[in-house]
N, C-alpha and C positions, 0 to 999 in steps of 0.2 A: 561037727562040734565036739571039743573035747570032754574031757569027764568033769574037768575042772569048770571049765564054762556054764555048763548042765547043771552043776551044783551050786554054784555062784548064782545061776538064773533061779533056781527052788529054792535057797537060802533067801532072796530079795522077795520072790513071788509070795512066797511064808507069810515073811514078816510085816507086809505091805496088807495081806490078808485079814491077819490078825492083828493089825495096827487098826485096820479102817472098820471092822467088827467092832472093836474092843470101841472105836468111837463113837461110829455110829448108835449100837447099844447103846451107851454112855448118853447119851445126846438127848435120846428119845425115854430114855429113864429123867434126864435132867427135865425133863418139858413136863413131865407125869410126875414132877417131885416126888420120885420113888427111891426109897434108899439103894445104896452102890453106885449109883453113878458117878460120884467122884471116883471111887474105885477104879471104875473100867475108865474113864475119861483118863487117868493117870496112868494106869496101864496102856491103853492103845496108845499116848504118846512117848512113856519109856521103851515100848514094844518101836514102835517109828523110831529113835532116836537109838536104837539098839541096832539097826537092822543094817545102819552101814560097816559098825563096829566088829557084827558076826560076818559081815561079807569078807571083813580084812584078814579074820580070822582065817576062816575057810580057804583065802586065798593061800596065806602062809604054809598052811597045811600042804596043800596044793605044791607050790613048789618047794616043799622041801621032798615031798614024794617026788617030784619029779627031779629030784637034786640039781635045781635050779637056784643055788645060792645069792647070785644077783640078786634078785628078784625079791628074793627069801628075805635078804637082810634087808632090803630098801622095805617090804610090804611090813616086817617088822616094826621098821622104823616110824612107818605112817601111824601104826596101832599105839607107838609108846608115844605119840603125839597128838592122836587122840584121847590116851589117859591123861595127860599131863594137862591135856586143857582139859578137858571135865576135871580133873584135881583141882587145878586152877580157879574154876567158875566156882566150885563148893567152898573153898577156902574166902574167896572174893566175897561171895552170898553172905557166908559167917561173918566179918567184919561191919559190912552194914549196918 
């Protein structure tokens, strides 16, 4: 397995960890009406909703180290299309 793989697998493992903490906590504080659990509820899903974002990252990185340009610019491409729909969805929300 390469290095980039390895990283890619503990960037996902991460965030999936501290997604499902952050909600669980969340969860069990919402049922005990204890304060922060919106908090954490909010966090464990931007934590999830983060966690492909940093994968695309990590991969860019990835091959640019490995001066893998193909790759580099398409994995690129995939990231400024994932901002541009999240821009998209907040601009969208605001009009509502």
């Amino acid at each position: 397995m390469s290095w980039l793989e390895r990283t890619i697998g503990a960037v996902l493992r991460a965030g999936v960890i501290a997604s499902s903490l952050a909600l669980a906590v969340g969860l069990l504080l919402q049922f005990m009406h204890a304060p922060g659990a919106q908090l954490l509820l909010h966090a464990g899903i931007l934590t999830l909703l983060a966690t492909p974002v940093a994968r695309v990252v990590v991969s860019i990185v990835g091959y640019i180290h490995e001066r893998d340009w193909t790759f580099s610019t398409l994995t690129a491409i995939v990231l400024l299309e994932l901002l541009a729909s999240a821009v998209a969805a907040l601009v969208f929300k605001k009009h509502l």
